[in-house]
C-alpha positions as CSV (number, residue, x, y, z in Angstrom):
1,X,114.1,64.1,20.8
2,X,111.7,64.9,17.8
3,X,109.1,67.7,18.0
4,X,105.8,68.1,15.9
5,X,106.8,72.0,16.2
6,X,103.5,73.1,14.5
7,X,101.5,71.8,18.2
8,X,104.1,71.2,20.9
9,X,105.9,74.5,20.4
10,X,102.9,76.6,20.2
11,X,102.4,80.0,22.3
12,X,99.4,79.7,24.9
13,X,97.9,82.1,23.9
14,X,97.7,79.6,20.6
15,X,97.1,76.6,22.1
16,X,94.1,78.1,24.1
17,X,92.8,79.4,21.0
18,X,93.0,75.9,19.6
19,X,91.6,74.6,22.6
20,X,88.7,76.7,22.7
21,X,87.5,75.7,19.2
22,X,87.7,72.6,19.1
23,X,85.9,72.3,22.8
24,X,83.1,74.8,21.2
25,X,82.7,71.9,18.5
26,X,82.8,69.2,21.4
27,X,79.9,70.7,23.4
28,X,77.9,71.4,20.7
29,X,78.2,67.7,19.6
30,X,77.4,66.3,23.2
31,X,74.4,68.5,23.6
32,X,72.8,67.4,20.5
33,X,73.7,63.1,20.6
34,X,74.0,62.3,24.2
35,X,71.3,63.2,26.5
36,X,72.9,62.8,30.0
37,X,75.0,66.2,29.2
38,X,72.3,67.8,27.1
39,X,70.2,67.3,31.0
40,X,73.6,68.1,32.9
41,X,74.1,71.4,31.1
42,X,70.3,72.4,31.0
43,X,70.4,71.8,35.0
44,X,73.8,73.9,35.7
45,X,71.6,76.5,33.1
46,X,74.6,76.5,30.7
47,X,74.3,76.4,27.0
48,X,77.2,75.6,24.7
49,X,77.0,78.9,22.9
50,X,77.7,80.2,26.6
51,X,81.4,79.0,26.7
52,X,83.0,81.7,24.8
53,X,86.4,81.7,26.2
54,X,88.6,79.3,28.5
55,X,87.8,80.8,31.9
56,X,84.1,79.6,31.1
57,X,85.0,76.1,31.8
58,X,84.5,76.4,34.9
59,X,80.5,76.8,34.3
60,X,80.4,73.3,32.6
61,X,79.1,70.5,35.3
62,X,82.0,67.9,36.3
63,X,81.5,64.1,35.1
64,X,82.3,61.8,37.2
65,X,83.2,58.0,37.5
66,X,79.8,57.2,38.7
67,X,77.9,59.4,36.1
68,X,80.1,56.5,33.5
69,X,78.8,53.3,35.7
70,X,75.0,54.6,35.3
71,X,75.0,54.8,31.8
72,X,76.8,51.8,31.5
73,X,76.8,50.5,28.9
74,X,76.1,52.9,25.9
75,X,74.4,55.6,27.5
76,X,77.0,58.0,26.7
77,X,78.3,57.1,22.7
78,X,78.0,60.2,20.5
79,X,78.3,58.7,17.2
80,X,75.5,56.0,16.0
81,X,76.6,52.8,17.0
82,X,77.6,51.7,13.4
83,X,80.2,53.9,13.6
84,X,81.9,52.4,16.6
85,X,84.9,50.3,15.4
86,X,86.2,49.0,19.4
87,X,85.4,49.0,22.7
88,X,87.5,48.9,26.1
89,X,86.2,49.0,29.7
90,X,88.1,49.2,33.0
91,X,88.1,45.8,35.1
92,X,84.9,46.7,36.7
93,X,86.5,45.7,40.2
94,X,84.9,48.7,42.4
95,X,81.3,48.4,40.8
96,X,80.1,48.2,37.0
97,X,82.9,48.8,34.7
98,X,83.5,52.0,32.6
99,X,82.5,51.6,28.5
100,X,84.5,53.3,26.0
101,X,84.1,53.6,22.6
102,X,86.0,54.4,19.5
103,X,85.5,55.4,16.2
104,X,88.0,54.9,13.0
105,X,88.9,58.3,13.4
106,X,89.6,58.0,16.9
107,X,91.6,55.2,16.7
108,X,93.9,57.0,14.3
109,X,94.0,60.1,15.8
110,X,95.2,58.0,19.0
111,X,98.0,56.2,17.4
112,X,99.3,59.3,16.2
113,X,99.0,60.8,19.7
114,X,100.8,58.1,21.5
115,X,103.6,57.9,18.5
116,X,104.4,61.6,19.2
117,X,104.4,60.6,23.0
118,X,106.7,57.9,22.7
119,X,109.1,60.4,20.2
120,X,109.1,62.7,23.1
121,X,110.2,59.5,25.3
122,X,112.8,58.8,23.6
123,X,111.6,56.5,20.9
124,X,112.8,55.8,17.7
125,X,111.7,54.9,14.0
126,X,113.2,51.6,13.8
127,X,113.2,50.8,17.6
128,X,111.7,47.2,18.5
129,X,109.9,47.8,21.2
130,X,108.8,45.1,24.0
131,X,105.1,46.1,25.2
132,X,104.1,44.3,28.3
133,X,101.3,46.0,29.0
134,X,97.7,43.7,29.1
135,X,96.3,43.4,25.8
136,X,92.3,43.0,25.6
137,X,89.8,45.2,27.3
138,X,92.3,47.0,28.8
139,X,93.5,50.1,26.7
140,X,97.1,49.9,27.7
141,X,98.5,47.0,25.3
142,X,96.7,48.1,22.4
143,X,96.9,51.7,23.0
144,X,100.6,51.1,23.1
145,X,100.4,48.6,20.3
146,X,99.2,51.2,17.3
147,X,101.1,54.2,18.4
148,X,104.5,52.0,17.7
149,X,103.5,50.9,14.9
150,X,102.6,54.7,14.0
151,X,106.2,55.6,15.0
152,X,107.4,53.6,12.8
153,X,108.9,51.2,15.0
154,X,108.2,47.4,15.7
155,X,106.0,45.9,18.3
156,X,106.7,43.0,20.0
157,X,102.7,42.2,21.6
158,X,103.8,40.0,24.5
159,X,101.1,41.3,27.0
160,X,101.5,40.8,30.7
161,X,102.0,37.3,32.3
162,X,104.4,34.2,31.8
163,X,107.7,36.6,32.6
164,X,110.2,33.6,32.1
165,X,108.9,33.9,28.3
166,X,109.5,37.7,28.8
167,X,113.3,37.3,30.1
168,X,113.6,35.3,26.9
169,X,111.8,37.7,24.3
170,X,114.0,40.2,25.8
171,X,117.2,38.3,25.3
172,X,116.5,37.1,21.8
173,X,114.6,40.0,20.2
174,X,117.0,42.9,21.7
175,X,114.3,45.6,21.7
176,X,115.6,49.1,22.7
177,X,112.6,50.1,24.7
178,X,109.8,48.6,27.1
179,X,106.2,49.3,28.3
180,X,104.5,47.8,31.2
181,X,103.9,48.4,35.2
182,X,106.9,49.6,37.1
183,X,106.0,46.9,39.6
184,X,105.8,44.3,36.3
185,X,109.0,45.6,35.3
186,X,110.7,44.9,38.6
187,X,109.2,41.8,38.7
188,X,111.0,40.6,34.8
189,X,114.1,42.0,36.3
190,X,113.5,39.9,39.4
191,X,113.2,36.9,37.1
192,X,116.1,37.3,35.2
193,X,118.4,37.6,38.2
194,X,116.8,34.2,39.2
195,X,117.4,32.7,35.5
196,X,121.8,33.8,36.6
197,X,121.2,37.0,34.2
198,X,122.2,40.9,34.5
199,X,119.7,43.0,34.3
200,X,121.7,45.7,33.6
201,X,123.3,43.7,30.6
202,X,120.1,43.8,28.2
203,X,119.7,45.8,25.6
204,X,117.2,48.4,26.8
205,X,117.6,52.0,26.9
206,X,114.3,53.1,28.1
207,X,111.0,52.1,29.5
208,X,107.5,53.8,28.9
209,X,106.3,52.8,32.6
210,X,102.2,53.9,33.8
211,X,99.1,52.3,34.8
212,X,100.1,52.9,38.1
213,X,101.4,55.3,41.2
214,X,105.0,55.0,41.5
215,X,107.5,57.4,43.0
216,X,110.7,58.6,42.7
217,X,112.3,56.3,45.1
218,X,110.6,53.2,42.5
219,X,111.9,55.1,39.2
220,X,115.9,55.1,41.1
221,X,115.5,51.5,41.5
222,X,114.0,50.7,38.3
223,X,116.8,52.7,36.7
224,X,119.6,51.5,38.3
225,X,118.5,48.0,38.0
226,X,118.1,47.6,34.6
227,X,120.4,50.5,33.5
228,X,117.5,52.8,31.7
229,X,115.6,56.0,31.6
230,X,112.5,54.9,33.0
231,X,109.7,57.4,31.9
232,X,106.5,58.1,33.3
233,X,103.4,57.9,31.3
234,X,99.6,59.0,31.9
235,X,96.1,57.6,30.8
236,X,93.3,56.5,31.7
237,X,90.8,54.9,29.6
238,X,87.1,57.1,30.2
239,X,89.6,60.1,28.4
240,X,91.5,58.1,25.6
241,X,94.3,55.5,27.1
242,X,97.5,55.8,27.1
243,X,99.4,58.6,25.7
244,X,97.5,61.2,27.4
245,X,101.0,62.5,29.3
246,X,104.4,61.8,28.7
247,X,107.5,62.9,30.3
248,X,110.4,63.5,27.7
249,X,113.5,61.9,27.4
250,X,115.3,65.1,28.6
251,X,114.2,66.3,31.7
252,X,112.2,63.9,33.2
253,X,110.2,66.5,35.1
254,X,106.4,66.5,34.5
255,X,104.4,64.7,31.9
256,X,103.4,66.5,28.8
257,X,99.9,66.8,28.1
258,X,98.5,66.8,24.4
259,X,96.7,69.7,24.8
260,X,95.7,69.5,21.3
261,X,93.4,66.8,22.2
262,X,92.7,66.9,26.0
263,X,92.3,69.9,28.6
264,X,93.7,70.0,31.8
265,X,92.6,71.5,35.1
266,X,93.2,70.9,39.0
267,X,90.9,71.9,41.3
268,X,90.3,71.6,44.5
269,X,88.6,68.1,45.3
270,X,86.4,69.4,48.1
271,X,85.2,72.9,46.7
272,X,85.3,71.9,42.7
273,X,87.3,75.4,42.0
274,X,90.1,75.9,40.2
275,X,93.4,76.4,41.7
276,X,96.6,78.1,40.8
277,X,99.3,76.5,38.5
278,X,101.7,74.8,40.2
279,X,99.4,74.1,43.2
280,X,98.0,70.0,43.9
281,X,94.7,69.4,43.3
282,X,92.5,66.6,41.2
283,X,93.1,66.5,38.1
284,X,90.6,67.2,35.4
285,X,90.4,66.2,32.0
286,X,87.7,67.2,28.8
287,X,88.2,65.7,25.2
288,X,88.5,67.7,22.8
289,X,88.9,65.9,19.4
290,X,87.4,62.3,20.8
291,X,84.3,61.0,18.2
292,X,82.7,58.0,19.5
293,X,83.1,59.3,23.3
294,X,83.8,62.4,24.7
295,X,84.1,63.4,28.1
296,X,83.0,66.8,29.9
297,X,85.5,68.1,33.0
298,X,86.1,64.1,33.8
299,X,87.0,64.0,37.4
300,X,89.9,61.6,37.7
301,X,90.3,61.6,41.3
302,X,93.8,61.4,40.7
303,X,96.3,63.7,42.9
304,X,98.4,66.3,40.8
305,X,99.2,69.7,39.8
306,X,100.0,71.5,36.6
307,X,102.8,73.5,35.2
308,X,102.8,76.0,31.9
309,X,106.5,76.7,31.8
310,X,108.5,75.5,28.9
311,X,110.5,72.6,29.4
312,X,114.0,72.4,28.6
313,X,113.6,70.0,26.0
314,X,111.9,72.6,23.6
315,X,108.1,72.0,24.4
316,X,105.7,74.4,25.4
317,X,102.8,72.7,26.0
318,X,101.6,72.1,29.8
319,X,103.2,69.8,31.5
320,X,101.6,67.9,34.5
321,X,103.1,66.4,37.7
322,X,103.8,62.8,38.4
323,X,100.6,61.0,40.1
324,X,100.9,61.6,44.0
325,X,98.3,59.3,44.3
326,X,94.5,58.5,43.7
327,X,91.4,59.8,46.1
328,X,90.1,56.0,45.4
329,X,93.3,55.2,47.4
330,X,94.3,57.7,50.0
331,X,94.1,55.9,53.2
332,X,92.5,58.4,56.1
333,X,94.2,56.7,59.6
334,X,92.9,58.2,62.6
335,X,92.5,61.4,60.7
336,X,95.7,61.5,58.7
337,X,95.3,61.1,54.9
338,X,98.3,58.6,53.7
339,X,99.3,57.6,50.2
340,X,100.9,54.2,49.2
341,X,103.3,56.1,47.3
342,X,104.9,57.8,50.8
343,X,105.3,54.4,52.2
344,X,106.9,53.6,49.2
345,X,109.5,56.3,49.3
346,X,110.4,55.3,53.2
347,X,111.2,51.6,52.3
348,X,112.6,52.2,49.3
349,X,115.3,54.5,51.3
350,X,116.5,51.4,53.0
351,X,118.9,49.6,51.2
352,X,118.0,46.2,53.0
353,X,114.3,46.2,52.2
354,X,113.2,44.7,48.5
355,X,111.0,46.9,46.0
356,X,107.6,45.1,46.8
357,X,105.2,45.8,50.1
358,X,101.7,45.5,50.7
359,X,99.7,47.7,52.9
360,X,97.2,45.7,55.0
361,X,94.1,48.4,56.3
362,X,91.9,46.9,59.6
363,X,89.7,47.9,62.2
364,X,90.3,46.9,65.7
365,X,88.0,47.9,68.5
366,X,86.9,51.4,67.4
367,X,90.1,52.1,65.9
368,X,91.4,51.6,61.7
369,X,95.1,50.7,61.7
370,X,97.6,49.9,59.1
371,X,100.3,47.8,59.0
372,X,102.4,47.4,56.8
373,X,104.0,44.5,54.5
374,X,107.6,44.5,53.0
375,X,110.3,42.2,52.6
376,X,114.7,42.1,52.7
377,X,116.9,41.5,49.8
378,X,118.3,38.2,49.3
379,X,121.1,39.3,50.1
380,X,120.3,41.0,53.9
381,X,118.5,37.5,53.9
382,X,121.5,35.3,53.8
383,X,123.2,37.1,55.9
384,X,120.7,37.1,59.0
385,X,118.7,34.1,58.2
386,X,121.0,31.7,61.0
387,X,120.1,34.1,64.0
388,X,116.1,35.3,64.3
389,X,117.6,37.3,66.8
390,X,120.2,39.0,64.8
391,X,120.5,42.6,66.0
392,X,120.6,43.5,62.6
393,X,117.5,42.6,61.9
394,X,115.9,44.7,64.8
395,X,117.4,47.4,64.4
396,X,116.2,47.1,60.4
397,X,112.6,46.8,62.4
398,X,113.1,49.6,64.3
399,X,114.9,51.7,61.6
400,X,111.5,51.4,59.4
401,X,109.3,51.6,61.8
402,X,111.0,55.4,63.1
403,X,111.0,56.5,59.2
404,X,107.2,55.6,58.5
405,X,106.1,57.7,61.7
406,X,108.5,60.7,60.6
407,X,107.2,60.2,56.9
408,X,103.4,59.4,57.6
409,X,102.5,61.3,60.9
410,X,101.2,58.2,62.7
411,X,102.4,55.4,64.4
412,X,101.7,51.9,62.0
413,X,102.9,48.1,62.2
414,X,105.1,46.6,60.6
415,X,106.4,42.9,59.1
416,X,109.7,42.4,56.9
417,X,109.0,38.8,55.6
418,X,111.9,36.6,53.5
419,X,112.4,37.4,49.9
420,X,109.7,36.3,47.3
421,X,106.9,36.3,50.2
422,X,105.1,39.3,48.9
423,X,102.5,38.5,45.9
424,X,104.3,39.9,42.4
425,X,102.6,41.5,39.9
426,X,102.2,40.4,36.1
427,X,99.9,44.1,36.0
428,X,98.9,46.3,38.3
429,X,100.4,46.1,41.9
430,X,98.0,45.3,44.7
431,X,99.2,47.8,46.8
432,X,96.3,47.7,49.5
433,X,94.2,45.0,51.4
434,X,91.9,46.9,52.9
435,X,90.1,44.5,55.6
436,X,87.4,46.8,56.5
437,X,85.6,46.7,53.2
438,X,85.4,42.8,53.6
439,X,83.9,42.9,57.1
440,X,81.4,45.5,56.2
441,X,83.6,48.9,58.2
């Protein structure tokens, strides 16, 4: 699909060039306007005349999620305020939220990134283009929302919520592509086989799917459900939004970073050091270009690694694994670190079990365990539902059960409720109750 061939074909040795101006420019800004990193650098006695190539980095001090909640709500704007033209914030679910700002320039510079992301997805000038992602506080609708319009195509601004209405936009407007949740998407393909539709009979081709871990077993399902390349894309809000990563129509193998705007490391999450390409790590991101508010070695506690190889579609700048998973959510069970996403692999294996779970986390005695929630098809339903003790249905029991211990390392339970038990989404997934936090664990 279309290039900008004067960034995304770039040598390295360019694009850390690049990179390293404009991140001279960036720390030079911080250090004069915002006074937590002018204080953060001072402490790690660094100076931004010090970082004088890219393996300096690494004498920068981290920011982190916490550093964001502390200066909540302005404390870190490097622009006088009359220059801000938006704000977003995270949902403020796990504490205060996150503040973001954005200047005009910002905000154009951002459509422009996410309309070359979404030309690397597939995208079209012309395309109409069904965006279900939240509008409001929340950068995904609206991030979406300008870098379409940028493209050149059409938005259609449903937002998340009322999916009947969604079935119908989608069979009366005919766009070509789709944004949202995977677990939203599923759910409006869910819907639509309830309305007596196919959802492999719309006219979608692709869908710009994020906001969210989802795995390769989820993608297979999404695609073969609704007939579409389903491609993976990265933000996150305390960097830009969406459009950070994108995979590419092509290969489908690792999300392409704008390294023109935003610089990538991994390192180790224990130690705070660097570690090799191709090797998983947290992922780390500085703005580079960002006005209103930049961020210094942002630690995203996400789970990923990076890659520098060119990609088969004709792009050379970094790509970035699909999310494994967040540090927020990594489960530790009796010493073993587990990952909603390797749960979702095992049951999404099993041809009987349906494409939503939940994973309930207790503590009993002195012991956390986790059990987890699925449910069968419809299908597996009506075939089993005269005879509880169908032996169909325990071996399905026992089936799971033996692929979650091989998968996970640990022995968890398990319930397989009736279709449409589990809660759906109209956002992001709840993928864990965690039981402990409410009783104080």
């Amino acid at each position: 699909m279309m290039l900008d061939p004067e960034i995304e074909t770039m040598s390295r040795d360019q694009m850390q060039a690049l990179q390293l101006r404009r991140l001279q420019t960036t720390l030079e800004r911080v250090y004069q306007s915002v006074p937590f990193y002018r204080q953060a650098m001072d402490e790690a006695h660094v100076r931004p005349e010090d970082i004088q190539s890219m393996e300096d980095i690494v004498r920068l001090p981290f920011t982190r999620k916490s550093h964001l909640r502390d200066q909540y709500p302005f404390g870190l704007i490097a622009v006088p305020m009359d220059q801000v033209v938006r704000f977003h914030a995270s949902s403020g679910t796990r504490g205060k939220p996150t503040v973001v700002a954005y200047t005009k320039g910002d905000i154009s510079r951002w459509a422009h990134i996410v309309a070359r992301q979404l030309a690397c997805a597939g995208a079209r000038p012309g395309d109409r283009f069904h965006n279900a992602y939240g509008y409001g506080l929340f950068t995904g609708g609206l991030g979406l929302h300008y870098g379409i319009e940028e493209l050149g195509a059409a938005v259609i601004p449903v937002s998340g919520g009322n999916t009947p209405r969604q079935v119908r936009l989608i069979e009366d407007f005919r766009p070509r592509g789709i944004s949202g949740t995977p677990s939203y998407i599923l759910n409006i393909a869910e819907e639509m086989r309830a309305l007596g539709l196919n959802p492999h009979e719309t006219s979608l081709e692709y869908g710009i799917l994020g906001a969210e871990p989802w795995s390769e077993a989820l993608r297979e399902e999404i695609q073969n459900t609704l007939g579409i390349k389903a491609i993976d894309i990265y933000g996150l809000s305390e960097v830009i939004g969406p459009g950070v990563a994108m995979e590419c129509w092509e290969a489908q193998n690792g999300l392409h970073i704008a390294e023109d705007h935003f610089l990538a490391e991994i390192i180790d999450p224990e130690t705070g050091l660097p570690v090799p390409y191709g090797e998983t790590g947290e992922l780390v991101f500085t703005s580079l270009t960002k006005e209103a508010f930049p961020v210094i070695r942002y630690r995203t506690g996400d789970i990923a690694s990076l890659n520098p190889e060119p990609c088969v579609c004709g792009r050379t700048v970094m790509r970035m694994s699909r999310i494994k998973g967040r540090l927020d959510d990594m489960l530790i069970i009796r010493g073993v670190n587990v990952f909603p996403t390797e749960i979702e692999y095992v049951l999404l294996q099993v041809d009987e079990i349906a494409p939503h779970y939940q994973v309930v986390v207790d503590h009993v005695g002195t012991l956390d365990t986790l059990e987890v929630h699925c449910e069968v098809t419809p299908e597996f339903h009506q075939a089993t539902a005269t005879n509880p003790e169908d032996p169909r249905s325990i071996q399905l029991h026992r089936q799971i059960l033996h692929a979650l211990k091989s998968e996970l390392g640990i022995s968890v339970g398990l319930k397989i409720h009736q279709p449409g038990t589990i809660a759906r989404s109209e956002g992001k997934a709840v993928r864990i109750v965690d039981n402990r936090v409410r009783s104080g664990v």
